[in-house]
C-alpha positions as CSV (number, residue, x, y, z in Angstrom):
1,X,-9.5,4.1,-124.0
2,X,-10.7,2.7,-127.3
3,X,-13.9,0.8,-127.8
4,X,-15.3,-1.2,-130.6
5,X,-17.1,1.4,-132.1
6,X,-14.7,3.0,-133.2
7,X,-14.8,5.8,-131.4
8,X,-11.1,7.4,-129.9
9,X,-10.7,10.6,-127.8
10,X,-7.1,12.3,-126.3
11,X,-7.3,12.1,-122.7
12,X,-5.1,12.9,-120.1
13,X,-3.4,10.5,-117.9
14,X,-5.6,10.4,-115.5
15,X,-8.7,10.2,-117.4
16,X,-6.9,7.2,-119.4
17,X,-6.3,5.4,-116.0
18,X,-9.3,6.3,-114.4
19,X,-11.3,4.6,-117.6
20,X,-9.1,1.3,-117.6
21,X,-10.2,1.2,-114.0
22,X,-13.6,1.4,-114.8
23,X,-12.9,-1.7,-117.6
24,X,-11.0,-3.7,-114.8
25,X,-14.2,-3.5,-112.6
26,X,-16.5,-4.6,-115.2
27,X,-14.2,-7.7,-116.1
28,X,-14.2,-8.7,-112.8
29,X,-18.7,-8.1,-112.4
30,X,-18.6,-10.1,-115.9
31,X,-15.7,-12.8,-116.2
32,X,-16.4,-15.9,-113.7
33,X,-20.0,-16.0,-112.5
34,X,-20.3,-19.5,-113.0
35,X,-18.1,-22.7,-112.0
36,X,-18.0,-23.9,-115.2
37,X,-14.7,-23.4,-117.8
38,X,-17.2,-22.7,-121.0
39,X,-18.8,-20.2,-119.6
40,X,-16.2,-18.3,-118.3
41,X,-14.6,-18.3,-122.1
42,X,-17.8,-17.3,-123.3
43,X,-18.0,-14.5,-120.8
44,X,-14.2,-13.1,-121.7
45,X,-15.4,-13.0,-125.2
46,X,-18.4,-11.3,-124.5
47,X,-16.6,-8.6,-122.2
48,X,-13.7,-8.5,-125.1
49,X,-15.9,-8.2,-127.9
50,X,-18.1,-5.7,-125.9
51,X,-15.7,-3.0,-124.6
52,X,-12.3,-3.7,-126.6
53,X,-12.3,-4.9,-130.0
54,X,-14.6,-6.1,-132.8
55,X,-14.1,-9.7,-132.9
56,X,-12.8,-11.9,-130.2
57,X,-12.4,-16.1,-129.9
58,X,-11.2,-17.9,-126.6
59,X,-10.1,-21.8,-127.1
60,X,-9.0,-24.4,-124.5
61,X,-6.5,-26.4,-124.4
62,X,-7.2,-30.1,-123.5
63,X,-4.8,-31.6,-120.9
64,X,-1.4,-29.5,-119.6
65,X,1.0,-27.9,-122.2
66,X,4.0,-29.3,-120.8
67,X,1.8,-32.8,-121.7
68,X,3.1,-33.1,-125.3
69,X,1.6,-31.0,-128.6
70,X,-1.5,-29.5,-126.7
71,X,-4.7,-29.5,-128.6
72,X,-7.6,-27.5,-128.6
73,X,-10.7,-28.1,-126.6
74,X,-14.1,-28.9,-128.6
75,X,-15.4,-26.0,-127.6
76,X,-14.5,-22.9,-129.0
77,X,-15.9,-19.5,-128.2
78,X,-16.1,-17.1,-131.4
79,X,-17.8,-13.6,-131.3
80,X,-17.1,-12.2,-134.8
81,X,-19.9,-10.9,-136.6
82,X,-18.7,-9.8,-139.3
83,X,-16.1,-12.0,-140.5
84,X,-12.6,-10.5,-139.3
85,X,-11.5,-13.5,-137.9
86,X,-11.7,-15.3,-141.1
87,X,-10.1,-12.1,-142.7
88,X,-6.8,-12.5,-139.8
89,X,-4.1,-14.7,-141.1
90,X,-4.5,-17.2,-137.6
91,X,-1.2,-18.7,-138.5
92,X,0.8,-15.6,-137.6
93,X,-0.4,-16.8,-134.0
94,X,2.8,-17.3,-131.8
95,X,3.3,-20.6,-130.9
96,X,2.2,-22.0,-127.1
97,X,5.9,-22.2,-126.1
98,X,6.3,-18.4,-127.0
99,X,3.7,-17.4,-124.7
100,X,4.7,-19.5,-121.6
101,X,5.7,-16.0,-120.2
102,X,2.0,-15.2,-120.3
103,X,2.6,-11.6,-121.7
104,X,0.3,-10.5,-124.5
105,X,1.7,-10.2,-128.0
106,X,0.3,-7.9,-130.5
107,X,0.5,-9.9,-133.8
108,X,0.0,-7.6,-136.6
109,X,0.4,-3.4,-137.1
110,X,-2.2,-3.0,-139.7
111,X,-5.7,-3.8,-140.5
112,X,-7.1,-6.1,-138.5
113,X,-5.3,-5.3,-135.7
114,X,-4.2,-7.9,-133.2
115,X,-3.6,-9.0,-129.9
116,X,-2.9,-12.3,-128.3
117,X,-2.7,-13.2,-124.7
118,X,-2.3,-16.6,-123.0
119,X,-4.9,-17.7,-120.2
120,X,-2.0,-18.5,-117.5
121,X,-2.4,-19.1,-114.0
122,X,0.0,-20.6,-111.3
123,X,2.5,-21.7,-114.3
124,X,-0.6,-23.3,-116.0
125,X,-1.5,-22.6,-119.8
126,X,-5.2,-23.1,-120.3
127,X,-5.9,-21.8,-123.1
128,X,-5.4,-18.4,-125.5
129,X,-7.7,-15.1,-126.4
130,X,-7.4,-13.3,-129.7
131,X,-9.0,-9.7,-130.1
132,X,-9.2,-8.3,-133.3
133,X,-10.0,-4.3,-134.8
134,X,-11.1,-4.0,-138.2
135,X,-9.6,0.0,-137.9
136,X,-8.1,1.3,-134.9
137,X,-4.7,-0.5,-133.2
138,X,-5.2,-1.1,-129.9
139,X,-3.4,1.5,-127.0
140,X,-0.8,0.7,-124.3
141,X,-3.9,0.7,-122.2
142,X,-6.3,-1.3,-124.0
143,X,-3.3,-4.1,-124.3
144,X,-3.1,-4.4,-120.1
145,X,-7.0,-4.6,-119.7
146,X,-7.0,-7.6,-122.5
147,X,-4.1,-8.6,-120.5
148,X,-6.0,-8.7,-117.3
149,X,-9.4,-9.9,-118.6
150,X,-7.3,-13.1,-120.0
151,X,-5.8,-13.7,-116.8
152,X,-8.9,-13.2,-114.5
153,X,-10.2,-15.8,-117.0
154,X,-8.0,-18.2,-116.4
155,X,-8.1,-17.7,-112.4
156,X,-12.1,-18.6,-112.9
157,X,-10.9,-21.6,-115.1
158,X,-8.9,-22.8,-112.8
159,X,-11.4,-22.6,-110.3
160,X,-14.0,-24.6,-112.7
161,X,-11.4,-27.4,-113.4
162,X,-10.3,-27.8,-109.7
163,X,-13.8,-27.9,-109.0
164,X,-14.7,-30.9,-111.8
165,X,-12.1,-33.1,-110.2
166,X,-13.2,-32.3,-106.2
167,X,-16.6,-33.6,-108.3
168,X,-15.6,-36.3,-109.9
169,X,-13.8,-38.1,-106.8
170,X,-16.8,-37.3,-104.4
171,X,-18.7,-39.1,-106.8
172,X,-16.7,-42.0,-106.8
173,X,-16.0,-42.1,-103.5
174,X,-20.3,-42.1,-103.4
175,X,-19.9,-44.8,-105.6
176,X,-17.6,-47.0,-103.8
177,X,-19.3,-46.0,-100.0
178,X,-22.6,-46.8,-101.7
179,X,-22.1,-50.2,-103.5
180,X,-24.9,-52.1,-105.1
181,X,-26.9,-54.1,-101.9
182,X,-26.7,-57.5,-100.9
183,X,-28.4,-59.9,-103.4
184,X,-32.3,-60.4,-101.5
185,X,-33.8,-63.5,-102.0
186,X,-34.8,-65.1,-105.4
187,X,-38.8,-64.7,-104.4
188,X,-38.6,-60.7,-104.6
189,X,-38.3,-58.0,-107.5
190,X,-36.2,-55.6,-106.3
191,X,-35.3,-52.3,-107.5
192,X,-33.2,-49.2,-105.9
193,X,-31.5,-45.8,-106.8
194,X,-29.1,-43.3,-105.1
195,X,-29.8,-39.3,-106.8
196,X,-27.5,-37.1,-105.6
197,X,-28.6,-33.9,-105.0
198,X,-27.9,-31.2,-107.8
199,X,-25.8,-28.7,-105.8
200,X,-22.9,-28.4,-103.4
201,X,-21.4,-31.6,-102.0
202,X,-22.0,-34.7,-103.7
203,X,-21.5,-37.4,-101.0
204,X,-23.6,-37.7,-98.5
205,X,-25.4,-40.1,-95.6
206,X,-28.1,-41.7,-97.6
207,X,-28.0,-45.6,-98.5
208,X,-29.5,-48.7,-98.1
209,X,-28.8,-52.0,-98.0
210,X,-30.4,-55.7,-98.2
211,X,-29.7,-58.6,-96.1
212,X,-31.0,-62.2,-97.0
213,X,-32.0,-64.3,-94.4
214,X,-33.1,-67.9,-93.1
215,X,-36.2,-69.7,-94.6
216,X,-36.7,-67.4,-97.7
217,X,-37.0,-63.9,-95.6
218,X,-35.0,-60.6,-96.8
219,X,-34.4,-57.6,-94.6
220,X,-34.8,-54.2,-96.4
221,X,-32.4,-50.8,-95.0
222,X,-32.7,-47.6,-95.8
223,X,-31.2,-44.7,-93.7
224,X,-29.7,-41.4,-93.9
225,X,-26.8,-40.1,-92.2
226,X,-27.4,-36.3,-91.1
227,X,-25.8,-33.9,-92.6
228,X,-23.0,-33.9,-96.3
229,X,-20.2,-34.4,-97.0
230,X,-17.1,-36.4,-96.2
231,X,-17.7,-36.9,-92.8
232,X,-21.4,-38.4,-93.6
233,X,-20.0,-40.4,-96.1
234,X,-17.6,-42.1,-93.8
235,X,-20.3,-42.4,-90.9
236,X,-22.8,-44.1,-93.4
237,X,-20.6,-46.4,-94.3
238,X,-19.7,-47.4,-90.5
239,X,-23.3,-48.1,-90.3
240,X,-24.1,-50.2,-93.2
241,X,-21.1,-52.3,-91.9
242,X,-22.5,-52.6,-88.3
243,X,-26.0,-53.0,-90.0
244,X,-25.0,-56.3,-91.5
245,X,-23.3,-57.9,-89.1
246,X,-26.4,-57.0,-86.9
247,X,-28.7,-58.0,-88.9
248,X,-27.0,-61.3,-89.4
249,X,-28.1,-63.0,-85.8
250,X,-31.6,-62.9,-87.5
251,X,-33.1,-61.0,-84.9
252,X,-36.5,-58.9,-85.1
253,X,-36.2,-55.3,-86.8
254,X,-36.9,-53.5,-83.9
255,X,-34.1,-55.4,-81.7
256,X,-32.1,-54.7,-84.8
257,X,-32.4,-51.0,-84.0
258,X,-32.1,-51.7,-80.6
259,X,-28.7,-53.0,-81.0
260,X,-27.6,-50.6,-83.5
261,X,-28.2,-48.1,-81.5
262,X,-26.2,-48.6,-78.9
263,X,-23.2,-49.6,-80.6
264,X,-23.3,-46.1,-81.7
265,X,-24.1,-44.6,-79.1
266,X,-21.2,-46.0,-77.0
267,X,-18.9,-45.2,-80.5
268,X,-19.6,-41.7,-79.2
269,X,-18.1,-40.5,-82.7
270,X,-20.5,-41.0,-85.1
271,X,-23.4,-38.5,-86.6
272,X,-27.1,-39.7,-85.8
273,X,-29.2,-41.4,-88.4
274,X,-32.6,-42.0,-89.5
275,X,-33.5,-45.8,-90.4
276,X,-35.9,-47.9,-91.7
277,X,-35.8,-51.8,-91.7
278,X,-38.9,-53.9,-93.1
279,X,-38.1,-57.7,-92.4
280,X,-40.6,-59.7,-95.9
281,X,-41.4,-63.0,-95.4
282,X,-43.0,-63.9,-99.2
283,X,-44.5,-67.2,-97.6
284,X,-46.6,-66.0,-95.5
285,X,-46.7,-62.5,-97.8
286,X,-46.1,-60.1,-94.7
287,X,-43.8,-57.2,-93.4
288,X,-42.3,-56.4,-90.2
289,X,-41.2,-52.8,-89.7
290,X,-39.3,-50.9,-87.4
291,X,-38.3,-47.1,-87.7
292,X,-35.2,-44.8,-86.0
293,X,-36.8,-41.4,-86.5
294,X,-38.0,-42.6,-90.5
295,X,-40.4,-41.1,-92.9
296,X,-42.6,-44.2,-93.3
297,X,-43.2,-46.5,-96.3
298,X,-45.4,-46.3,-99.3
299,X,-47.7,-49.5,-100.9
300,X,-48.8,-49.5,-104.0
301,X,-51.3,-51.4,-104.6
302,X,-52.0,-53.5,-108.7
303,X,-54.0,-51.1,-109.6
304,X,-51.5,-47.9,-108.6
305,X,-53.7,-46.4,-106.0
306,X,-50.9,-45.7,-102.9
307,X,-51.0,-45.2,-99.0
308,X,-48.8,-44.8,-96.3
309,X,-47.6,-47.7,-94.1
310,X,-48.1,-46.3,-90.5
311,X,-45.5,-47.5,-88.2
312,X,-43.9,-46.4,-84.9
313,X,-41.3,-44.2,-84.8
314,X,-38.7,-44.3,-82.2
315,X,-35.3,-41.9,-81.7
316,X,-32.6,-41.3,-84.7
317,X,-29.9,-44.2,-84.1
318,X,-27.2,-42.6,-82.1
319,X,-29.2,-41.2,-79.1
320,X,-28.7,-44.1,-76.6
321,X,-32.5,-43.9,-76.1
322,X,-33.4,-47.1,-77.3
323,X,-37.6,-47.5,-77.6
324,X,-38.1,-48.8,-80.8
325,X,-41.0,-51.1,-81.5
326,X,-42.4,-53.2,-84.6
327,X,-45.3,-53.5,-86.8
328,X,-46.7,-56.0,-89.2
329,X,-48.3,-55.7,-92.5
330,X,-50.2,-57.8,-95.2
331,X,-48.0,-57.5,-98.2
332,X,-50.2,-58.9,-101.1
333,X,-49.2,-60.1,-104.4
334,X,-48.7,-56.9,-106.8
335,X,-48.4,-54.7,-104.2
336,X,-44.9,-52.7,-104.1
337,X,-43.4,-51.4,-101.0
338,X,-41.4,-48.3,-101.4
339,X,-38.9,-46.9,-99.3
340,X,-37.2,-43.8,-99.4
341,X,-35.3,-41.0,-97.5
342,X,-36.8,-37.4,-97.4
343,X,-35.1,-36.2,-100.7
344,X,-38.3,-37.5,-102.6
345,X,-40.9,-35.9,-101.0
346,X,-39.4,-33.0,-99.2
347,X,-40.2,-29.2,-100.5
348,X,-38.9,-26.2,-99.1
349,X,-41.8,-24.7,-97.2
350,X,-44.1,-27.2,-97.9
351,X,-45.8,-29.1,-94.8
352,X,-44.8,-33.4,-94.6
353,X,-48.3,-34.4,-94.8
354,X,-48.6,-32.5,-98.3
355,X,-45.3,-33.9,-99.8
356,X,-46.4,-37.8,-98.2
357,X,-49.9,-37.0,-99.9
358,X,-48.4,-36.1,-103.3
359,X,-46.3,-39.5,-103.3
360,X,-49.3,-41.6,-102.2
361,X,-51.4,-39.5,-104.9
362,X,-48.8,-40.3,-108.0
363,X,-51.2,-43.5,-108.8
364,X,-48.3,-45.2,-111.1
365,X,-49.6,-47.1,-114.4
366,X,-50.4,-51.0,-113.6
367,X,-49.3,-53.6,-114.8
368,X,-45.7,-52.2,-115.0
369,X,-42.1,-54.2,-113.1
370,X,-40.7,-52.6,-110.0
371,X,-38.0,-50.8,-111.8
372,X,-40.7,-49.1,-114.3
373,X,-42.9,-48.2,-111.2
374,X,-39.7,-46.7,-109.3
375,X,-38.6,-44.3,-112.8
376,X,-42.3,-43.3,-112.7
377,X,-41.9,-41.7,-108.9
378,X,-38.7,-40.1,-109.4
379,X,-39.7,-39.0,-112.7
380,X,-42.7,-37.6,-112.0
381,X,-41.3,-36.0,-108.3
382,X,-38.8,-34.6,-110.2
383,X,-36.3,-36.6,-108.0
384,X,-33.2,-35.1,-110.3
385,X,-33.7,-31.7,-109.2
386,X,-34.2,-32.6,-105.5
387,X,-32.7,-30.1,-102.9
388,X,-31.0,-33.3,-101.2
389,X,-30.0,-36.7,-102.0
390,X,-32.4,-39.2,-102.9
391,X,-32.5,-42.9,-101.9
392,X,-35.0,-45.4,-102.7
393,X,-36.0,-48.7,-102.5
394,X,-38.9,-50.7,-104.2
395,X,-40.2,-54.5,-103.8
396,X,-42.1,-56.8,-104.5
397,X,-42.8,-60.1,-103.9
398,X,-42.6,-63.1,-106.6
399,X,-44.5,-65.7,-106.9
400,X,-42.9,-68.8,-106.9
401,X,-44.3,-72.1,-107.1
402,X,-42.8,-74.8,-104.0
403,X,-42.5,-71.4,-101.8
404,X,-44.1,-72.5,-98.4
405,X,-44.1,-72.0,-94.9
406,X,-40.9,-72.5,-92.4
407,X,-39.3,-71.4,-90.0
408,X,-40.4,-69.3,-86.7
409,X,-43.4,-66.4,-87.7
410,X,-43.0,-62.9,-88.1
């Protein structure tokens, strides 16, 4: 088996197989380590380049070859440190229809020496590989392990691509399950933002939701489905839709829940759900809360200093057990009620009470609107790198002059 330093030895037949077995096992340890189609070109280079030949360069195609002329992808992986590839006439390259067959071709039988193989897999061209020697042409054997490096590549490519779209529709279907809340009333600032988590599955069962109401008053939602996936997705949505029509007859948050509840419990097919609801009523600058099984609320007062909103905390929606109850609260003018599902605060092995303690600790800069106040949390929780989805919800009432008193009290 040759290498790239030029180094060539007569071996028997079986020591010539048992060293392109060797090769095969290190493509496969090196080639595909990551979901991700750049990488896995940069990696075939590197193993090429490393064990076979003294320049290599992997390109892409963009789109399917039977899509029209292909073209090649932005990136473009080139190991070549000493210039061979600039030194290699590219244009004696076989043409893309000439390698639908996906067998390597060696393209040249002098100095640099050549081979070309296609990444193929299932039918589909992805891309091509080029090794070059400055001195030694390659053997029957190094051929069939450039062969097989290409084609594990493209396997792994594959892989990446199928992956990006599965990607790319669970987050649109996110998008589309978790649609932009009801407008709230005209006398509150209101700011929210859905972070999915940074690995695995995509959708998931947070969200939350706003529901105006009679004589100026807006009911707040935030929940979270348990579990990922599909199946969460779906759920959650079920119960933003029974949320609103709930919430709709006006009734008290924690008859709200009561309700809820039960309609899922008797659906019988349905994953339980935390849920918090805080009913504001800017005229008489008060909350009403009621929580399923919810982390509680965080105020933030003018001046930035936080606390915890303690409320009761009854079952997760979906038990049937019913026993929610309801608590009020001054909300002053500047203050900013923040709700959010456990993705904030949680840590891995970290107690509740610390990661609650941390959030009321942040102390945000005054003076600055509800969507500057929520950037400053997730920003400085490092909400983009949570282990799980991220919902959250700020508020805060406005001012508005003519805004009285009506209607029946909290």
């Amino acid at each position: 088996m040759s290498r790239s330093d030029g180094g060539r030895h007569d071996r028997s037949t079986g020591e010539s197989a048992a060293a392109r077995w060797v090769l095969l096992e290190r493509a496969v340890e090196a080639i595909g380590t990551a979901l991700d189609e750049h990488v896995t070109c940069e990696e075939l280079a590197d193993f090429l380049r490393r064990y076979l030949c003294d320049a290599a360069t992997v390109e892409l195609m963009v789109g399917p070859a039977d899509a029209g002329p292909p073209r090649v992808a932005a990136v473009r992986v080139v190991l070549d440190p000493g210039g061979l590839l600039e030194r290699h006439d590219r244009d004696t390259q076989p043409s893309v229809e000439a390698m639908d067959e996906g067998q390597p071709i060696v393209l040249s039988g002098g100095p640099p020496y050549a081979v070309t193989v296609p990444l193929i897999h299932q039918g589909r061209l992805y891309g091509t590989a080029l090794a070059l020697r400055a001195r030694l042409p390659f053997t029957h054997d190094d051929v069939a392990v450039v062969h097989f490096a290409a084609r594990l590549a493209a396997v792994h490519v594959g892989h990446a691509r199928t992956y990006a779209e599965v990607r790319d529709t669970a987050m649109n279907l996110q998008r589309a399950l978790l649609a932009e809340p009801g407008r709230p009333h005209p006398n509150l600032d209101l700011a929210t933002r859905y972070l999915p988590s940074g690995g695995g599955v995509l959708v998931g069962g947070d969200w939350y939701e706003t529901v105006r109401l009679h004589y100026g008053r807006t009911l707040l939602v935030i929940g979270d489905v348990m579990g990922h996936g599909l199946d969460a997705a779906v759920d959650m949505n079920a119960y933003r839709s029974m949320l609103r029509y709930i919430a709709s007859t006006d009734l008290p948050p924690h008859r709200v829940l009561r309700q809820l509840d039960t309609a899922v419990a008797d659906d019988g097919g349905r994953r339980p759900a935390t849920c918090l609801l805080a009913r504001i009523d800017p005229a008489r600058g008060a909350v009403a809360l009621a929580s399923a099984g919810h982390l509680p609320p965080a105020v933030f007062a003018a001046d930035g200093t936080g606390e915890l909103v303690s409320v009761p905390v009854g079952p997760p929606l979906g038990t049937g057990l019913g026993g929610y109850e309801m608590s009020t609260r001054r909300l002053a003018p500047g203050e900013t009620l923040l709700m959010f599902t456990d993705g904030l605060v949680e840590r891995r092995g970290e107690d509740i009470d610390d990661s609650l303690a941390r959030l009321t600790g942040l102390h945000p800069a005054p003076g600055g609107t509800v969507q500057e106040l929520l950037g400053d949390v997730l920003e400085r929780l490092d909400a983009w790198h949570a282990e799980d989805d991220v919902a959250a919800l700020a508020v805060r009432t406005r001012h508005r002059p003519g805004l009285h008193l009506a209607g029946p009290p909290l």
